[in-house]
N, C-alpha and C positions, 0 to 999 in steps of 0.2 A: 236752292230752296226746295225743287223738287225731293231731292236724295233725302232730304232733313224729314218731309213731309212723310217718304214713304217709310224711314225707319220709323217713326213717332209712331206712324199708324199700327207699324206690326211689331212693335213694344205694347203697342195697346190691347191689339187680341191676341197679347201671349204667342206672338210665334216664335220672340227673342227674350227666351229665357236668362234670365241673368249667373243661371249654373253655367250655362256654357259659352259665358265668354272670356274663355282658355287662352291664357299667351299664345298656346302654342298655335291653335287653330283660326283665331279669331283673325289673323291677316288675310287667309283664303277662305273664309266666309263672307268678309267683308268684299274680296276682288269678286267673288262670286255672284252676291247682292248689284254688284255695279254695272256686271257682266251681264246680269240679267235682266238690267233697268234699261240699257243704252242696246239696238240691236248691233252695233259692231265692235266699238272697244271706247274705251276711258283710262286712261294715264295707262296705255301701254298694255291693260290687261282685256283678253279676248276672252271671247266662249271658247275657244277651239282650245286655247290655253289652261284654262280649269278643265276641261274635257282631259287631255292629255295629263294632266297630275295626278287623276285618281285612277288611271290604269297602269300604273306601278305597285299598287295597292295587292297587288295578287301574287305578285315573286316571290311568293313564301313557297314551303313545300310542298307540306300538303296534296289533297287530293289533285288537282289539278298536274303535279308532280309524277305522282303516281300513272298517270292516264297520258303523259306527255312524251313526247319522241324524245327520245337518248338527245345530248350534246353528239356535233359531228364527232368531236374531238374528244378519243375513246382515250386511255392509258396506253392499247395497245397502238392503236393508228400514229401515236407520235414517236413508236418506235420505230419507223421505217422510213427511210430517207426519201427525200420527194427530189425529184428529176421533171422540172418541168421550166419550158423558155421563161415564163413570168412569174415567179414563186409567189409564193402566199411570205409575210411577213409575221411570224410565230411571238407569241412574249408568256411568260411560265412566271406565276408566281408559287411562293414555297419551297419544297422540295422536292422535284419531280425528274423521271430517266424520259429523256427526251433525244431525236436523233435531230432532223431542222431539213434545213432546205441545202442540196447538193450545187453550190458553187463552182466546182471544179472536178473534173473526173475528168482526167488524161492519162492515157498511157504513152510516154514515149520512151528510145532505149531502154524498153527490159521492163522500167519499172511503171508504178501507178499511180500517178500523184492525184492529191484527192483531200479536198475543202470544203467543209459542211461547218453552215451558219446556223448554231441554235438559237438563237431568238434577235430579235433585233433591240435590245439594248444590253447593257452592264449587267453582268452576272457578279453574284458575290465570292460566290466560290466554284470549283470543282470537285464533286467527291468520288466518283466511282466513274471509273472507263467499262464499258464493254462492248464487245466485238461478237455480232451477232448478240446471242443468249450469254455467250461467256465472261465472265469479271476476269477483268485482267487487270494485272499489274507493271511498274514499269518501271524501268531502272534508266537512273537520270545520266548515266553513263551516255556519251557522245561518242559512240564505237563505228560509225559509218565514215571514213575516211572524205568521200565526196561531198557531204557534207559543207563544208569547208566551215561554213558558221556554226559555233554551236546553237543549242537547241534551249530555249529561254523563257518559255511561256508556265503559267502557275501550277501545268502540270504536265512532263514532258518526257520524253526517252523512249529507249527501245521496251517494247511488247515483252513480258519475258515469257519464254515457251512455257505450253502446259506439258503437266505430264505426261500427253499422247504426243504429243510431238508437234500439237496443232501450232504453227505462228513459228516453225521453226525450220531452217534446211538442212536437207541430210545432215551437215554436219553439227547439228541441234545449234547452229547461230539465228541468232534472233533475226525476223525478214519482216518486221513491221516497227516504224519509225514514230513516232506523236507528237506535234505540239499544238499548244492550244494558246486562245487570246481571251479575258475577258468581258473586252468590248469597251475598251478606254474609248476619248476623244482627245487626239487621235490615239489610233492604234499602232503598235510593231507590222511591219509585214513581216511574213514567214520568210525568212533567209533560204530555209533549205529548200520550198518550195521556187524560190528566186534563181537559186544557183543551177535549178537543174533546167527551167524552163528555159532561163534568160528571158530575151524581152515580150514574152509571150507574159508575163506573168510580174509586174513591175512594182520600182516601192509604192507605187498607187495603189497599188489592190490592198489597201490598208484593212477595209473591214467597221470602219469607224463605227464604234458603237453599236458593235455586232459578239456578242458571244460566240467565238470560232473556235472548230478544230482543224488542222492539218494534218495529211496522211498519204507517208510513204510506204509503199510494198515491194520491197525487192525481189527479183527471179529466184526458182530454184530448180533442180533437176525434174527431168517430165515423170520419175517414179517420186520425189518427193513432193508435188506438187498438191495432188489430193491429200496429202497428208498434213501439209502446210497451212493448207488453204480448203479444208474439206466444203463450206460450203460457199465457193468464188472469190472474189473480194471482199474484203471483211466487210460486214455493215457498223459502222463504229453508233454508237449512241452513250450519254454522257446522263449521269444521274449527279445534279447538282443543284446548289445555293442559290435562287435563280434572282428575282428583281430584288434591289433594294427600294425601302417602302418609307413614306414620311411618317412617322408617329407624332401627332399632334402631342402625346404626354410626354416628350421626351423633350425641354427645355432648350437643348442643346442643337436641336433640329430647326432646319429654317425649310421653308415649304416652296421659298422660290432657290434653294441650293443641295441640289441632286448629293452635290458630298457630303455633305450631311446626317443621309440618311442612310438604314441599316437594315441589314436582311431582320425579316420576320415569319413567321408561321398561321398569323392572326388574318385570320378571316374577313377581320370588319375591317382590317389597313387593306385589305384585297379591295372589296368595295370603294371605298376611298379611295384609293388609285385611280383606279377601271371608269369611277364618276368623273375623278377633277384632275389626274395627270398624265394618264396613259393615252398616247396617240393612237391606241386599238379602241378609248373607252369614247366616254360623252365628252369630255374635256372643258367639264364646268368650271366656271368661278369656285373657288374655294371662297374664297374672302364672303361670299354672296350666298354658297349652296351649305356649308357647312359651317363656317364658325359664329354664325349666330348660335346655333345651337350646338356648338361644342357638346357642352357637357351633357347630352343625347348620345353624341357620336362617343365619348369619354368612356363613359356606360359602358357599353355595348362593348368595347374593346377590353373592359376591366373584368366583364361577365364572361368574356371567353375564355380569358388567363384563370380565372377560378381553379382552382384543382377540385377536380372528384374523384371519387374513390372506382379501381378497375377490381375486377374478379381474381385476378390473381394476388393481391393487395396491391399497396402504394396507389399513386394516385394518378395521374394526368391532368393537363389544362382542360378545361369542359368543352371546347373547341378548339381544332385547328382544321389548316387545309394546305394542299395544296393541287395546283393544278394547273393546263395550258389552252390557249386558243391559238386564234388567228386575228390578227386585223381587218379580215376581209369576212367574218363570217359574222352572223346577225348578233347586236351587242347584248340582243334580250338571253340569247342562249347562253354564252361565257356571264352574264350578270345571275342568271337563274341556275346555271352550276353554282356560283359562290354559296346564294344564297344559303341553297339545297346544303352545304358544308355547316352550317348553324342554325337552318331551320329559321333564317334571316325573314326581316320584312322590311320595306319599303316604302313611304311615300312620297310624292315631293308636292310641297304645297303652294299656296297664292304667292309666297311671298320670293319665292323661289330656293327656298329652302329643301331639303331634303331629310327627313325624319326616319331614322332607323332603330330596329332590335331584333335580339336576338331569339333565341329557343328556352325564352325562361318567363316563367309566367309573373307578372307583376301585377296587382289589383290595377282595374279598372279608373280612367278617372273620370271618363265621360258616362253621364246618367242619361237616358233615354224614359221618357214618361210616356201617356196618355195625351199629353200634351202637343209631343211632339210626333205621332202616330195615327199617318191616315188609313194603313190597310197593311194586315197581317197574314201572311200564306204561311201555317204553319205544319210542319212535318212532325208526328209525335209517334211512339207503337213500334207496330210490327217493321223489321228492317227491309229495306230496299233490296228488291232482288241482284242488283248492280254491288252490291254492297260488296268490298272486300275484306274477305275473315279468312284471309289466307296469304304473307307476305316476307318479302325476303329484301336484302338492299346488296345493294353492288357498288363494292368498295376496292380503294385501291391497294394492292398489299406492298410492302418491301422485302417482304419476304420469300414472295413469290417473282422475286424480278422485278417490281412495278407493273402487275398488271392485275387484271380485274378479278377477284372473289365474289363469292356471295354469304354473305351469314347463314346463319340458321334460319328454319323458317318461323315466323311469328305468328302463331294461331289463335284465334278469334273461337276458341270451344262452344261460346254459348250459342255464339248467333248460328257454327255450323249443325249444332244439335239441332234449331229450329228448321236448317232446310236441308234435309240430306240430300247424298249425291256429291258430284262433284264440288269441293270450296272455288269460290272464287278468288284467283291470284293474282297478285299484285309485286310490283317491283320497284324499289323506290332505287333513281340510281344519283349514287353517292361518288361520283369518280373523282370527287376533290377531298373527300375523304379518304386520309391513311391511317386507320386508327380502328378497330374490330370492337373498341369502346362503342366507340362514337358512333360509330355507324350503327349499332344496336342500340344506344338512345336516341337515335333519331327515328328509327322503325318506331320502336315503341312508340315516342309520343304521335308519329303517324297511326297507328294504329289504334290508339285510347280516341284521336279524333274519329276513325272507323265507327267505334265503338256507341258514341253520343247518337241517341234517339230523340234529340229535341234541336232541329235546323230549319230552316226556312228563310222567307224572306220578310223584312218592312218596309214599308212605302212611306217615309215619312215627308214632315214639312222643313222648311228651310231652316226651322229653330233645332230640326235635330242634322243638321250639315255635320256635326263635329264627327259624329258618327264616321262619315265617311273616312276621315284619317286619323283612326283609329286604331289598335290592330285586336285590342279586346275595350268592349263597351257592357256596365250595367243595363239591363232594361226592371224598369219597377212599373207593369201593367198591370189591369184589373179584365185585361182582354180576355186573357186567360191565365188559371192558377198556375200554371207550368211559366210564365210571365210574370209572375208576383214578382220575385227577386232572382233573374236568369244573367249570369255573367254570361259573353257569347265571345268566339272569337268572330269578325269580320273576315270574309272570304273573298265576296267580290262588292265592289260599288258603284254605283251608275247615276250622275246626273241628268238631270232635266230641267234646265234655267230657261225653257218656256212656261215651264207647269208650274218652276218654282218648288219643285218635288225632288226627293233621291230617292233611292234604294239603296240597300245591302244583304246582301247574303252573308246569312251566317250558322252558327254552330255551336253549340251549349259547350261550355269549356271551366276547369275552374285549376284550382293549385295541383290537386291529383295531379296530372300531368306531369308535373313533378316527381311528385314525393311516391307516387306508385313504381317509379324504376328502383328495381334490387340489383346490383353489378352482380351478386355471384351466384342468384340465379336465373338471371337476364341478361346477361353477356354473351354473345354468340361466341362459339368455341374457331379459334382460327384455322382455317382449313390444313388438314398436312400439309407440309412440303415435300409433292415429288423429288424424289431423288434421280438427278439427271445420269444417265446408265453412260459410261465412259465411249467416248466416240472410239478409242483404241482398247485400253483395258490391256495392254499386254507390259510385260515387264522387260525391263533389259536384262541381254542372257548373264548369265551368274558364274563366278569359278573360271573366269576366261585367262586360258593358259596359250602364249604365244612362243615359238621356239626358230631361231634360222638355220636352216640346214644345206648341205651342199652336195647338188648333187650332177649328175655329167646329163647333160642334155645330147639327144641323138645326134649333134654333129662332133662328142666328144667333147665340148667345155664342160670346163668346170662354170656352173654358176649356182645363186643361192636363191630360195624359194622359204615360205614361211609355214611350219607345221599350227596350226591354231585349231584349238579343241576350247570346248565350254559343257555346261552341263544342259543337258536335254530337256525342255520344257515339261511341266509335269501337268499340264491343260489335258483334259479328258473331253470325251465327245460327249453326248445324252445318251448314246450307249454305252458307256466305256471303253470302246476304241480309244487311242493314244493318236493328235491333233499332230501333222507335222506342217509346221511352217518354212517359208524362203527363211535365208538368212541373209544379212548384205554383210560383208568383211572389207572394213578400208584401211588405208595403211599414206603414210605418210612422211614426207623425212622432217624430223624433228627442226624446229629454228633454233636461233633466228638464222635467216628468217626461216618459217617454215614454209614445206612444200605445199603442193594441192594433193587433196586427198584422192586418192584412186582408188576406186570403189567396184566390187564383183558381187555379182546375187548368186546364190546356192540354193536351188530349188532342191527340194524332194531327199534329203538329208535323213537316211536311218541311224537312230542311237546303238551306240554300242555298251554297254558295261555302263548306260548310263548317262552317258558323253555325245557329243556329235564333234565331229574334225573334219575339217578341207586342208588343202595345199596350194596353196597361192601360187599365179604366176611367178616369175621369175622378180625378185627386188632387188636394188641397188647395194651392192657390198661397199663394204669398210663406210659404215656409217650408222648412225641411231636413227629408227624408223617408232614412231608411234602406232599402234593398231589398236581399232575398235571393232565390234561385233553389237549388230542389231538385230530383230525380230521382227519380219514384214508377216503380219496377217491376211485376211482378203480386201480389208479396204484401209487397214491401221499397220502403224511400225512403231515398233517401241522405241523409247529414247536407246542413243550408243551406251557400250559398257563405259564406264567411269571408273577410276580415271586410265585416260589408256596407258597399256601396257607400253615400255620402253623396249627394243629388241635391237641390240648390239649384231652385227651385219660385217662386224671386222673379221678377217679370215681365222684368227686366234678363237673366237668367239663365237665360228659358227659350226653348229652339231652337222655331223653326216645326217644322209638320208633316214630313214628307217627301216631296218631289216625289211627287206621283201614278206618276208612268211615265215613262219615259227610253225613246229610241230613237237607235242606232247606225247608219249608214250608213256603210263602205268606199269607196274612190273607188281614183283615179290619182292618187296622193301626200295624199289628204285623209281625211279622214273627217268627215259633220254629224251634228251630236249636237241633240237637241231636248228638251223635258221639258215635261212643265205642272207649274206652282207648284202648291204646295200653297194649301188653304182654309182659311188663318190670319192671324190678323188683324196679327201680326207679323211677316208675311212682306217681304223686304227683296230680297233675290238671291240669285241660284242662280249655286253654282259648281260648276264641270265638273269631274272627276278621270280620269284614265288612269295604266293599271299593266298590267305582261306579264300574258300571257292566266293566269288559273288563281293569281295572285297575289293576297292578299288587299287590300283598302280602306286598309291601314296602310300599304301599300308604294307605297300608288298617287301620283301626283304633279299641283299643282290641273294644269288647263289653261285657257290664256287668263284676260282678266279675268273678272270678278264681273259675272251680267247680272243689273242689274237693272229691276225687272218687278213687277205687281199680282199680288194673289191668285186661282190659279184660271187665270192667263194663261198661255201658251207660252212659253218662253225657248228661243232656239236660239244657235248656235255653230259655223265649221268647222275643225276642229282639224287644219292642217299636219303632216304628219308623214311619216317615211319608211314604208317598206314595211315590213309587219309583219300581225302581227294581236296585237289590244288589246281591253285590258275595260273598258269607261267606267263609271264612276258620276255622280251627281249629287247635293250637299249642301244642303239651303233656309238660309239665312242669315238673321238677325234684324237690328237696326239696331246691333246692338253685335256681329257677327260670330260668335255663339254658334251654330254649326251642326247640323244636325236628323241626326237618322242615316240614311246613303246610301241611293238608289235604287239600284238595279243588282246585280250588273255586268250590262251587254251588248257581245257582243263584235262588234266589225267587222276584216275583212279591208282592208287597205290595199294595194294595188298598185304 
């Protein structure tokens, strides 16, 4: 009887307007009304409880956004693996390069086995691996023999080397392994991390419902190792597909059946989550928080999918996002990034419902009068010295690796003309934003709100409650003409169910907001993209020519050693000095199966005619050897030449030594050429070559016959010819005409 008495009464002096008694509102007026009648509760509903509804009211962007501490959880900070006894618990929705929490990091025998958990539920997909800064790719090939299982996860195999050689061992084989899980119930365990721990590492370590990666790194030589591995063990981080999300509009979805549902991009199923299914979120009632007002929620998810027009043409959906938190860090911060991705708002009302929109203006439905207005603090004129006319947003790029940008800046010309001197700057950050769109309609509309010179506060009576969960209200006053007919956005709201009073903060707002963005000349322009400077930059050597030759080692065997020449790098200094690098030369006996490589470094190597050449230790006769030839800079080596040369090592097959020394003499139509044989026991004759001065051994042409001559002996010649001047070589010949690699060039002047 009482309750009956006191609405009668305040129907009676108008303080329950029958404009506002709003489906949507009228249930948390009415718990409000009852809240304020009884000092503790009635059917379940408190003061502390209406208190707590209209402070959600505020996770819009807006200025408060502006003026608010960064989320912890940067774009950059989740690309770096966390090592710690008790991890934090990560979950990513959209599309986001995330590293996770470090599960395993062991080194034993050689190598480094190593397990990192990106988020703790089902990933939809995986799309891009990289290691450190680097994208890498990987070939599903199962080449690691220990192993034993192969490798089975949605995205797997060996690392393939970069161009510099990074991820690779001297003999450019690939030394990083991958597989990944994406977080089944239950899950695979990793085999190959199984096989190598044993029972350090069991089919228990499942992962269940954990998005994982696995990672092996095999040894490699202590000069290939900085080359391999320049900066330690790789930091793997995984840019993908991350939650699947319930879409209420999708028929086929059941909201209590996880398989059901499907990755999305949409912002407001982000919310929706984070409120009623995510064990990081609030973990409401759906049944209770959102599907009374479905088609609220519907909205909201139809208005982000919209396409708008970008600057470059074609279009875009008018919001998306993506982004990651933790379970452990506060749910207002991860709820007020989302928002911040569509300029969202929020309230949740008496009935325990939850009421949302997006960054699009829609008229007004609640009117505000005279009626319902006890006291007006109004701001009109000249701008606030706090004011900011000076703004940029900080977004997330893909183009820059996943990490943070800034647009353009957004300038406020009038209001700076009225205060010179320094503008005041603002920063609105958008790190769930991927999209140079989007992130500059969202300054904008932040910045048109900047712009409004009519805000303040009302103190009204309980007939204007509706107000409060609102997110835009009509006011039609006669308090003041700037009041006549003022749409406002609502900012902030504060009950008082002693006084029987609220408040609201708010801000002149109307369609503009809208319709004053232009995409192609209000688009911020996307920042370049550094071009990452090669960690090696050197190329493998070129024109690689290998030859076996035989020659008597000081105790008098015959054995055979390999002549190998290539061409001289053409890298200059800053002053034009000519750059000389080590070289590594390996060699091999051909398979199957084949040998291990034996590898020597050649420091400090002068060109000659163009060329650089060594002579190899001594190699294994009557057989086929492979050899390659690389390029060790100061901290880089360039990949081996490809593909290697084949060198036949049978006694038939292999050239004598190379003439000791050649000598040219010039004449009057002549020129005499002399040489000493080499000291091999295969040595047969030496033939003469001539070619134009400064031309290479390829171009040269023989001269005269074949002298032949003992090991260790003189061979000479006088080569006829016109005037000129000429570069001579000299080749050692075997009994079967297999020739050693040139002496020379020396040049004579012919007269």
């Amino acid at each position: 009887m009482m309750m009956r008495l006191l609405l009668a009464a305040m129907t009676f002096l108008g303080l329950l307007a029958p404009a506002h008694a709003d489906p949507i509102f009228t249930p948390m007026f009415a718990a409000a009304l009852v809240a304020a009648s009884l000092p503790t509760t009635v059917a379940g509903v408190s003061v502390a409880a209406v208190l707590a509804s209209v402070t959600t009211t505020a996770l819009g962007i807006g200025l408060s956004l502006l003026l608010s501490r960064s989320p912890k959880q940067s774009a950059e900070s989740g690309l770096v693996p966390i090592k710690q006894p008790v991890p934090y618990a990560p979950f990513a929705y959209g599309t986001v390069r995330l590293s996770g929490v470090v599960v395993l990091w062991e080194a034993t025998g050689n190598y480094l086995h190593y397990v990192i958990a990106f988020v703790r539920h089902r990933a939809a997909e995986f799309v891009q691996l990289y290691l450190h800064d680097d994208a890498v790719t990987l070939n599903p090939a199962n080449n690691m023999a220990f192993l034993v299982a192969p490798l089975t996860g949605p995205m797997h195999g060996t690392v393939n080397p970069l161009p510099d050689g990074r991820y690779a061992n001297e003999s450019v084989q690939p030394v990083v392994w991958i597989d990944t899980r994406i977080g089944l119930v239950p899950e695979t365990p990793y085999a190959m991390i199984r096989n190598l721990l044993g029972a350090n590492w069991t089919a228990k370590h499942r992962g269940d419902g954990c998005a994982s990666l696995a990672m092996i790194c095999s040894p490699t030589g202590q000069q290939g190792f900085t080359k391999a591995y320049p900066n330690q063990s790789p930091q793997p981080s995984m840019v993908g597909n991350w939650k699947l999300l319930f879409d209420p509009r999708d028929e086929a979805q059941d909201p209590n059946n996880e398989a059901t549902w499907q990755f999305s991009r949409n912002p407001v199923l982000f919310v929706l989550d984070f409120l009623c299914f995510s064990p990081a979120g609030y973990r409401n009632n759906y049944t209770t928080t959102v599907l009374p007002i479905l088609s609220r929620w519907t909205q909201a998810m139809d208005d982000c999918d919209t396409s708008v027009s970008r600057k470059g043409g074609g279009t875009e959906p008018r919001y998306r996002g993506s982004g990651w938190g933790t379970e452990e860090q506060d749910r207002r911060i991860a709820l007020q990034s989302m928002l911040a991705a569509f300029d969202g708002w929020l309230c949740r009302r008496g009935d325990g419902t939850v009421d949302i929109e997006i960054g699009v203006y829609y008229a007004p439905v609640v009117l505000i009068s005279d009626a319902d207005i006890l006291g007006v603090k109004l701001q009109t004129g000249a701008s606030s010295e706090t004011r900011i006319n000076q703004a940029t947003a900080r977004w997330t790029s893909p183009d820059h690796n996943y990490v943070s940008v800034e647009t353009d800046p957004v300038l406020d010309t009038a209001d700076q003309a009225l205060r010179p001197g320094a503008p005041v700057n603002g920063n609105i950050d958008l790190g769930w934003v991927q999209s140079v769109g989007q992130a500059s309609r969202l300054l904008r509309r932040e910045m048109f709100r900047q712009r409004q010179e009519v805000r303040g506060t009302l103190t009204l009576r309980w007939s204007g409650l509706n107000a409060c969960y609102a997110r835009r209200v009509r006011i039609q006053s006669n308090k003041s003409y700037r009041m006549a007919d003022l749409v406002v956005e609502v900012r902030a709201a504060r009950l008082s169910p002693m006084s029987q009073t609220c408040e609201i903060d708010f801000l002149q707002t109307s369609s503009v907001i809208d319709s004053e963005y232009v995409p192609g000349t209000m688009e911020s322009d996307v920042p370049p993209v550094p071009v990452r400077p090669s960690s090696g930059g050197l190329s493998a050597p070129a024109d690689v020519n290998a030859t076996a030759e035989q020659i008597t080692d000081p105790s008098g065997s015959a054995v055979v050693i390999l002549n190998v020449s290539w061409d001289a790098p053409t890298n200059t200094a800053i002053d034009g000095s000519s750059i000389y690098f080590s070289y590594v030369v390996h060699w091999r006996v051909k398979g199957p199966p084949a040998g291990t490589w034996q590898e020597t470094t050649y420091p400090g190597l002068v060109p000659s005619a163009g060329r650089l050449s060594i002579e190899t230790g001594v190699v294994p006769s009557g057989t086929l050897l492979e050899v390659q030839v690389a390029t060790y800079g100061i901290t880089s080596r360039s990949p081996f030449s490809t593909p290697p040369l084949e060198v036949n090592t049978e006694i038939a097959s292999v050239a004598p030594g190379s003439p000791i020394w050649i000598a040219a003499t010039g004449g009057a139509g002549f020129a005499d050429l002399s040489c000493t044989n080499p000291n091999s026991g295969n040595f047969s004759a030496v033939q003469f070559y001539r070619a134009a001065t400064g031309d290479p051994f390829i171009d040269a042409v023989p001269v005269g016959p074949k002298i032949f001559g003992a090991p260790n002996a003189t061979s000479a010649y006088t080569d006829t010819v016109a005037a000129g001047t000429y570069d001579y070589f000299a080749v050692a010949l075997n009994a079967a005409d297999v020739g050693s690699t040139p002496a020379g060039p020396q040049t004579a002047t012919v007269t």
